[in-house]
N, C-alpha and C positions, 0 to 999 in steps of 0.2 A: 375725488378731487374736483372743486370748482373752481374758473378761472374765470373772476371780475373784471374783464379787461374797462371797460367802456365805465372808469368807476366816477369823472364826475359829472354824470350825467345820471347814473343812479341812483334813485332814494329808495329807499321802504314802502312808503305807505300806499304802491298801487299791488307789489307783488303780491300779498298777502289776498287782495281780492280776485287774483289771480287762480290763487292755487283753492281757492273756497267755495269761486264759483260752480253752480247746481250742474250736474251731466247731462241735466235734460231742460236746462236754459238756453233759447235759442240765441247765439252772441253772432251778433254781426263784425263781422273784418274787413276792415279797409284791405284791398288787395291792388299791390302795385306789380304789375309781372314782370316790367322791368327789359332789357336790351338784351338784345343776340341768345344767351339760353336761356334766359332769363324769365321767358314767357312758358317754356317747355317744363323747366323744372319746378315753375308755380301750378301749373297743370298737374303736372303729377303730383304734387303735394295735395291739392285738391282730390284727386285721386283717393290717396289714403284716407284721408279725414272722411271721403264719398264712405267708402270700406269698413272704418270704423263705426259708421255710421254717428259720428259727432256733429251734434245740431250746431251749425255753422249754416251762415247764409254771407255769399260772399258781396260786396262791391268794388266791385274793379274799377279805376279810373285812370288815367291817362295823364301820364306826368310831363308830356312832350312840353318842356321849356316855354315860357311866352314874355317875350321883351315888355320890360315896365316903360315909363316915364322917364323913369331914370338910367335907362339905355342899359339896364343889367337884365339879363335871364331868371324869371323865377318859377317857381311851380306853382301851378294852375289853383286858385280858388276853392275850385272844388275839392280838389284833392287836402286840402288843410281843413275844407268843411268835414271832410268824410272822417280825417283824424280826430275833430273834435268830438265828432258825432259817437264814433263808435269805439275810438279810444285804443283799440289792438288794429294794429296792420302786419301785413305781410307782405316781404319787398323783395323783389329779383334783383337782380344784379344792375346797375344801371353806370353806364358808360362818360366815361371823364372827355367832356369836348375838349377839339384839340384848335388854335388861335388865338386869335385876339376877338376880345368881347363876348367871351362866353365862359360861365364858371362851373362846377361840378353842381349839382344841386343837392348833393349829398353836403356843400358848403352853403345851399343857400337856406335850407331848412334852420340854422344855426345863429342867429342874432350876433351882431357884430363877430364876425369871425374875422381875425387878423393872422397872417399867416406869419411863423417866426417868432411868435411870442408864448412862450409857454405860461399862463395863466394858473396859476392856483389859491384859491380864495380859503378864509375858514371856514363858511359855511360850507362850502360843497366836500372838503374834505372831510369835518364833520357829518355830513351827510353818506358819505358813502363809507367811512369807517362805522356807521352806525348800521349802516345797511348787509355787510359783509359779517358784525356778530349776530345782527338778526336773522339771516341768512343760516349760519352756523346752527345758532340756536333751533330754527325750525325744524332742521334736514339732520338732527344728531349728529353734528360734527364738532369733533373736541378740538380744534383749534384755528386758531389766524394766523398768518403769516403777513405779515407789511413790508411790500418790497420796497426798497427804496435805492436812493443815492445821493444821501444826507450827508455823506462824507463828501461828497463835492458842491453839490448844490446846495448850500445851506440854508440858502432862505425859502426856496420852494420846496423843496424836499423836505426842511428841516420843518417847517406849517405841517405839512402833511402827516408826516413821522407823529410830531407833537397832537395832534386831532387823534388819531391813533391811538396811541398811549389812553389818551383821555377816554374813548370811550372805550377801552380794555377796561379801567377800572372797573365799568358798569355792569361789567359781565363777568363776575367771578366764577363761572362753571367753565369759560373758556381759556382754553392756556391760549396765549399771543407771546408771538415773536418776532424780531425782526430779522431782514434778511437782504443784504445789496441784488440789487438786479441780477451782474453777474455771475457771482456765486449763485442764485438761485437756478438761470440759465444751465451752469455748469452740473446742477444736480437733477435739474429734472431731467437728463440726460443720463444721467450715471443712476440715479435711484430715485424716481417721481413720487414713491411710495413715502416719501418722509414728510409729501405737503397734506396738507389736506385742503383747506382755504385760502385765497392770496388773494390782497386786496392792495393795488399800487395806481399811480396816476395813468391817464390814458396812453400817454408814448411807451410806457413799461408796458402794459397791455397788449398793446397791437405788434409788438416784439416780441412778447413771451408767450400771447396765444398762437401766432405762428409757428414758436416752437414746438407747440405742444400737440398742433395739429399737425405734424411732421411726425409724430408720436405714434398717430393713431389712422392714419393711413391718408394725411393730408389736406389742404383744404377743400377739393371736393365732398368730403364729407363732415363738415364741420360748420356749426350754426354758427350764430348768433343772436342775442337779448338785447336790447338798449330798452330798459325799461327805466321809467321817468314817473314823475310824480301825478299826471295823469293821463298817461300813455304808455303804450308798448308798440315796439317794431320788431319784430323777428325776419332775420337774412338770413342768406347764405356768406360766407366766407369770400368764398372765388368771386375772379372778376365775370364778363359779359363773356369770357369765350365764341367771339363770331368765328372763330378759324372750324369748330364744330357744332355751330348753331345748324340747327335745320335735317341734322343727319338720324334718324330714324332710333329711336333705342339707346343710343350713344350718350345724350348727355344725364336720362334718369335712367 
């Protein structure tokens, strides 16, 4: 089973160089280690890859907030050079400030982000309906699922839905279905085994990945992809954990 959560934000056409590139290409990673465990459990990950011995060379840079002109917090220059640069990152957990005058920068990475307004355009639904039977397609999975809540939301949901359908037709080796959030919810609880693909807007995503990692032993153990059209950031799930940052062994 795969679960798209993060789906308008994903396209197609970086994964595929993803999954082609050479085992013995040396790829540089933006590495952000991020707050409270954040730096411990980038370590260790480091670690593995050390183990596996995958040519990786890392650069780390330091996202610590720096007030603009415009009296907002944004991340550091460099760290947007390093993304352009090398294109894959890997990001620890990083910490939501808490006052007045200061934003998450998980919001500031994001071009006009307006909070409360749920956005869905044709292209990006297009885009990530096309990305989920491509997806399918690659990884031998016979089918898609389209969450939705077209029965309420009709014109967001119902775009979405419709984008959907449309690029179903393109792919006739795959069966698609559609499916409301909560009955989906309801079943990956009682029988997860009847999904295989699910492909919904981002709010149904970070609801129903949750679930899912409730599933499988939580989100301590549970990644993340936001992969884009030319970039990837691979996370952890959980938040910065300071209550056991610093404690020996405990957070990898």
């Amino acid at each position: 089973m795969a679960v798209l959560p993060q789906c308008l934000k994903a396209v197609p056409a970086f994964a595929p160089r993803l999954a082609t590139a050479s085992s013995t290409e040396v790829r540089r990673v933006t590495l952000i280690p991020g707050d409270g465990i954040g730096p411990e459990i980038s370590s260790s990950v480091q670690k593995i890859f050390e183990a596996a011995k995958a040519p990786i060379e890392w650069d780390a840079v330091d996202v610590t907030p720096i007030k603009g002109r415009d009296g907002l917090f944004h991340i550091p220059p460099r760290c947007i050079e390093l993304m352009h640069a090398n294109r894959i990152g890997l990001k620890g957990p990083l910490a939501t400030p808490i006052g007045k005058g200061h934003r998450s920068l998980n919001l500031a990475v994001r071009n006009g982000v307006v909070q409360s307004i749920k956005l869905i355009t044709e292209e990006a639904s297009r885009r990530i309906a096309k990305y989920a039977f491509d997806y399918a397609q690659r990884n031998g999975r016979a089918e898609v699922t389209a969450v939705h809540k077209a029965n309420i939301m009709r014109k967001s949901d119902g775009l979405f839905l419709s984008m959907c359908r449309e690029q179903a037709a393109n792919y006739p080796d795959i069966r698609f279905k559609e499916a409301y959030l909560d009955t989906v919810c309801l079943n990956m609880v009682q029988n997860p085994n009847q999904y295989d693909v699910l492909v919904m807007p981002n709010l149904y995503g970070d609801i129903l990945s949750d679930l899912c990692a409730g599933l499988v032993g939580g989100l301590g153990v549970t990644p993340s992809g936001n992969i884009g059209e030319n970039a990837a950031v691979f996370e952890s799930v959980h938040g910065t954990a300071p209550d056991i940052a610093g404690q020996v062994g405990f957070c990898s």
